[in-house]
C-alpha positions in Angstrom: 15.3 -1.7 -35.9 17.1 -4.3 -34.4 15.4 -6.5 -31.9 16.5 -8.0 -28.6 14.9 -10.6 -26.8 15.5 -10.2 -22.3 14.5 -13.8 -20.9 15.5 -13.3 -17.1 13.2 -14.7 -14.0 13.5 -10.9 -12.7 10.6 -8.7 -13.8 12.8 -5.5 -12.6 16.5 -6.9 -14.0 14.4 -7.1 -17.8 12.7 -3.8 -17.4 15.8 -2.1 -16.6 17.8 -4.1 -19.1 14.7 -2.6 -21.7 14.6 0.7 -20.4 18.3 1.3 -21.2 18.2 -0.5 -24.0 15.5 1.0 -25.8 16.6 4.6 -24.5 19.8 3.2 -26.8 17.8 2.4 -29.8 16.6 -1.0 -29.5 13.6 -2.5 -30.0 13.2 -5.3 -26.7 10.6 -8.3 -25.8 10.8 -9.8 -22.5 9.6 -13.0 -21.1 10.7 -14.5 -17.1 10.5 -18.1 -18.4 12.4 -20.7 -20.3 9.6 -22.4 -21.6 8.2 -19.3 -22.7 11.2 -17.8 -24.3 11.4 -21.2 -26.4 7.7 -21.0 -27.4 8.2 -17.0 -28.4 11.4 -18.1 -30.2 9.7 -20.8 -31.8 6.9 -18.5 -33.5 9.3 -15.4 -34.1 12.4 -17.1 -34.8 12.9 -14.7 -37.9 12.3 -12.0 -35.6 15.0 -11.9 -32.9 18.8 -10.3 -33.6 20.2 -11.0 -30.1 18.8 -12.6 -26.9 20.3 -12.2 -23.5 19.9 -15.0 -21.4 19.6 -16.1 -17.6 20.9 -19.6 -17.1 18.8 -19.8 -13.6 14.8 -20.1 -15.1 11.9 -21.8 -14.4 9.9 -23.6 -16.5 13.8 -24.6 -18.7 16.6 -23.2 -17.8 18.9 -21.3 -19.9 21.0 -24.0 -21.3 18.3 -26.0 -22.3 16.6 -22.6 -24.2 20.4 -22.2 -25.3 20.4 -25.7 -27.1 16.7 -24.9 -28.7 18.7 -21.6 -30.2 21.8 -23.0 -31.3 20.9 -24.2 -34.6 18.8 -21.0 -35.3 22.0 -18.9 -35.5 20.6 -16.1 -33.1 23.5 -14.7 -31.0 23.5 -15.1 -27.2 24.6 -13.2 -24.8 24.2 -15.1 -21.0 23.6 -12.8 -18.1 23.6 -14.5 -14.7 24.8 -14.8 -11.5 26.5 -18.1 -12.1 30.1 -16.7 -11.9 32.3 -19.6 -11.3 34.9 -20.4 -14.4 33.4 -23.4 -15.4 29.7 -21.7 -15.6 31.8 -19.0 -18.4 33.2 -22.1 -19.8 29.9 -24.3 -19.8 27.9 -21.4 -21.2 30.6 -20.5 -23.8 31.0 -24.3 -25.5 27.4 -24.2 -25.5 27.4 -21.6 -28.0 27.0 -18.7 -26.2 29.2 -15.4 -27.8 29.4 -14.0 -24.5 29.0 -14.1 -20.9 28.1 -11.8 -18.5 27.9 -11.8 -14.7 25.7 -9.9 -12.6 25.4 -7.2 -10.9 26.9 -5.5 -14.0 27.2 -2.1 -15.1 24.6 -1.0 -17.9 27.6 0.8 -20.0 29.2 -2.7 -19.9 26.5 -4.4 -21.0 25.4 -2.2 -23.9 29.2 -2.0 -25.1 28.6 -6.2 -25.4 25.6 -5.6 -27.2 26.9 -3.4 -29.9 30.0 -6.1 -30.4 28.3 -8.8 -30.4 26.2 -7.0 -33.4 29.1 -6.2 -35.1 30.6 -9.3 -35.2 27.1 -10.5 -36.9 27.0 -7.6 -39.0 23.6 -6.9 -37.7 24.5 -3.0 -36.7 22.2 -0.4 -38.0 23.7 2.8 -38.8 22.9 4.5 -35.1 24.1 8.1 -34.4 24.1 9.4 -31.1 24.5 11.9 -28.6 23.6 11.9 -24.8 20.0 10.2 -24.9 19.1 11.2 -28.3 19.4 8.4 -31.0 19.5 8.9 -34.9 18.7 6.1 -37.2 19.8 7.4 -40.4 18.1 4.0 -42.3 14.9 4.8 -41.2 15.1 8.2 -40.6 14.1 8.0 -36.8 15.0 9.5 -33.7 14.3 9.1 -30.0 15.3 11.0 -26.8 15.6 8.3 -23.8 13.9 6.3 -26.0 10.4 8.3 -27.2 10.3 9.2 -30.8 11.1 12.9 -31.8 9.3 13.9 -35.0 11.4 16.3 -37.3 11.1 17.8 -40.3 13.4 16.7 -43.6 15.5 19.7 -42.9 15.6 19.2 -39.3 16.4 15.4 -39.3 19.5 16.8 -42.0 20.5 19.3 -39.6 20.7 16.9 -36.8 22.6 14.4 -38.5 25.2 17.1 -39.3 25.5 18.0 -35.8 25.7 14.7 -34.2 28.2 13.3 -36.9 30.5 16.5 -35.7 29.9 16.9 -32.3 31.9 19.2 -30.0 32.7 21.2 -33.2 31.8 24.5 -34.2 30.4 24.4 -37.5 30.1 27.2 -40.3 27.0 28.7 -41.2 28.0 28.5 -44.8 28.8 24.5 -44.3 25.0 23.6 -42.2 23.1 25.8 -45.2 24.9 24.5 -48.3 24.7 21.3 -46.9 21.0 21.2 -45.7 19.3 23.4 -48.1 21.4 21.9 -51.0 22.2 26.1 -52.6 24.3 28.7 -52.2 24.4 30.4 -48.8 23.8 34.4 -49.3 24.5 35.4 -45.5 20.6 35.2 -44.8 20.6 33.1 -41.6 17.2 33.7 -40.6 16.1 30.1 -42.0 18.6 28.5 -40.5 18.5 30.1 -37.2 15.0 29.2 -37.2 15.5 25.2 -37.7 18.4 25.8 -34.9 16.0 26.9 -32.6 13.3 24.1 -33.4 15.9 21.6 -32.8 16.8 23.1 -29.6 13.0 23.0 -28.6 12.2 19.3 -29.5 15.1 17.9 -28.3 15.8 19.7 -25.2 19.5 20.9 -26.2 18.8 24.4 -24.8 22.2 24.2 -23.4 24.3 21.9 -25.7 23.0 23.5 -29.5 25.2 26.6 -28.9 26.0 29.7 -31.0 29.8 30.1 -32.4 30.4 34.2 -32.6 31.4 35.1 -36.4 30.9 31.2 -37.4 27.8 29.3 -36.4 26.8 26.5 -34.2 28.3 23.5 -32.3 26.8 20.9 -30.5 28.3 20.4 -26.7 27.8 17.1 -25.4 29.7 15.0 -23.4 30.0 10.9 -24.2 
């Protein structure tokens, strides 16, 4: 899972920067101190994928943490109130990949995440839809955040879904697929792992029968 380090002096700006984060499939750490985050960095240095960064600490601020980072090749991202164009431009020479000024909009900020990770190739292969999260590596999935626990043919059935949402998909298609043999028209098995999915996950609503076809999942990015 990838890992993201929050170092901001505001307890409630890093536990909703976690909150939303996590909930997007992210495994966060906090710490409201420069000093601190450079001792944490220090001892897990291997351990960090991104770090978002306050430039307004105590202890050191965040352009002395950013020039104890720079030769560790861990991407930045500052997040700060600094918004002046020659804060950007400071921040940015420094080494930063990118800057972002608060208040900000969580949708922004966790579009910057995922770009950032691309452009390090640290992306995991993430599937999602609404709050629910598929890491098809590890074969885990959360709904804002807690795990779900499936079965083998659940967690298959899920993936199929997710990976065509807003599509009505044949029976034929999720059983062949799934149970690896020939579909017969029995659809009691399948119905079954439908409705378990529904359960677990909440998708009452969006897991909906297609009359004379199958399923499709109806969510709304």
């Amino acid at each position: 899972m990838i890992k993201i380090l929050i170092v901001d002096d505001e307890k409630p700006i890093c536990d909703l920067i976690d909150l939303n984060l996590s909930a997007a499939g992210y495994e966060c750490t906090s710490v409201q101190d420069g000093m601190k985050a450079i001792e944490l960095i220090d001892k897990e240095k291997d351990e960090f994928d991104l770090i978002l960064l306050d430039i307004m600490l105590p202890g050191a601020d965040g352009y002395d943490v950013m020039d104890y980072i720079r030769p560790l090749g861990i991407p930045v991202i500052f997040i700060t109130a600094k918004h002046e164009v020659k804060d950007r431009v400071k921040g940015l020479k420094l080494g930063a990949d990118d800057y972002l000024v608060k208040p900000f909009e969580i949708v922004e900020l966790i579009a910057r995440v995922e770009a950032v990770l691309r452009r390090y190739n640290k992306t995991e292969k993430l599937l999602r839809a609404g709050d629910v999260v598929i890491d098809v590596e590890a074969r885990r999935v959360t709904k804002a955040g807690k795990p779900i626990v499936l079965t083998n043919k659940e967690f298959r059935l899920l993936r199929l879904f997710v990976e065509n949402k807003n599509v009505a998909l044949f029976r034929e298609k999720l059983y062949e697929k799934v149970w690896e043999e020939e579909y017969f028209g029995d659809s009691r098995t399948l119905d079954l792992h439908v409705q378990r999915l529904r359960r677990k996950l909440g998708w009452e609503q969006n897991l909906v029968a297609v009359y004379k076809v199958g399923y499709r999942l109806e969510v709304t990015e």
